[in-house]
N, C-alpha and C positions, 0 to 999 in steps of 0.2 A: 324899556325895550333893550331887550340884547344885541349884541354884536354878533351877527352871525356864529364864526371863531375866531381867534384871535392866532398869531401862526402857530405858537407853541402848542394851541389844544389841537391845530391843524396836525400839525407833526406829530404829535401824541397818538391822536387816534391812527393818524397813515401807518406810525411802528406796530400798533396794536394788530392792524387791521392785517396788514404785510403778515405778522406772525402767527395770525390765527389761519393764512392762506397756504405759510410754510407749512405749518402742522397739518393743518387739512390734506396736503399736499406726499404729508410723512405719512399717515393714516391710507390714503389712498394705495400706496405703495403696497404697506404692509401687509393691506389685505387682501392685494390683486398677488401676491407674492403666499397668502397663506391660500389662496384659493388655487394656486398652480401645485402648491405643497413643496413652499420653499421656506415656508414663515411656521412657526404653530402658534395657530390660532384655535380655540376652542369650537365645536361645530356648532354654536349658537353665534359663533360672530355675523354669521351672514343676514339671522334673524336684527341680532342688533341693531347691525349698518342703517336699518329701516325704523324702527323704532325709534332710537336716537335722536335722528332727524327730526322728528314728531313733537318731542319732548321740549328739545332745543328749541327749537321754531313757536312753538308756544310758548315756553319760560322766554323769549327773544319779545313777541310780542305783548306777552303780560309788563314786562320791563319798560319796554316803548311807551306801553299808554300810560302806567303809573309816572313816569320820567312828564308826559304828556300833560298831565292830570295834574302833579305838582308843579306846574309854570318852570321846568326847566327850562336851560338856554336849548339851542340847538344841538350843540358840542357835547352836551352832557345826556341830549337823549339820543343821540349816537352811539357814544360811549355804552347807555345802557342798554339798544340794544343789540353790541357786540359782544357784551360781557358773557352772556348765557353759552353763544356759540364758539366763544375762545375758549371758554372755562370746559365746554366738550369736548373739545381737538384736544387742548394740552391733554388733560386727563386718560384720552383715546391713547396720546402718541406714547404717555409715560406704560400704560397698560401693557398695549400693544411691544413695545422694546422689552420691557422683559422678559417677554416671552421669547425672543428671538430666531434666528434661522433655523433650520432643519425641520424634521419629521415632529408631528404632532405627540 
């Protein structure tokens, strides 16, 4: 039997988890900012925003049960199913700043 978590995988996953809310959080921003036409944004991002979602949340849950399935600890099928939805925000936030302020 496992130990619930242990602090350090506590604190692991809390840095993970914090960062994947910043980025979400930077994401958000960006595209209430390209939606006013302060950001350029491509005009399929508003399609995206929804889609994404979908995607993530499904690779999130496929993650959980295989993490489930393989007698993980606790800690570790946490971890997998944050992985899908951090790995969308980073990648959103890195996309999205490129492209940056002004006119599309």
């Amino acid at each position: 039997m496992y130990p619930i978590m242990t602090p350090t995988q506590m604190i692991d996953l809390s840095m993970k988890t914090g960062m994947m809310l910043v980025e979400a959080q930077m994401v958000i921003g960006m595209r209430m900012m390209g939606m006013a036409g302060f950001w350029r944004v491509l005009p399929s991002e508003n399609a995206r925003m929804s889609s994404e979602k979908v995607s993530a949340v499904s690779a999130s849950a496929f993650a959980t049960s295989r993490a489930i399935m393989s007698g993980k600890s606790p800690a570790l099928i946490a971890e997998a199913a944050l992985r899908p939805v951090a790995r969308t925000t980073k990648s959103n936030v890195k996309r999205l700043a490129r492209r940056g302020p002004g006119k599309p």
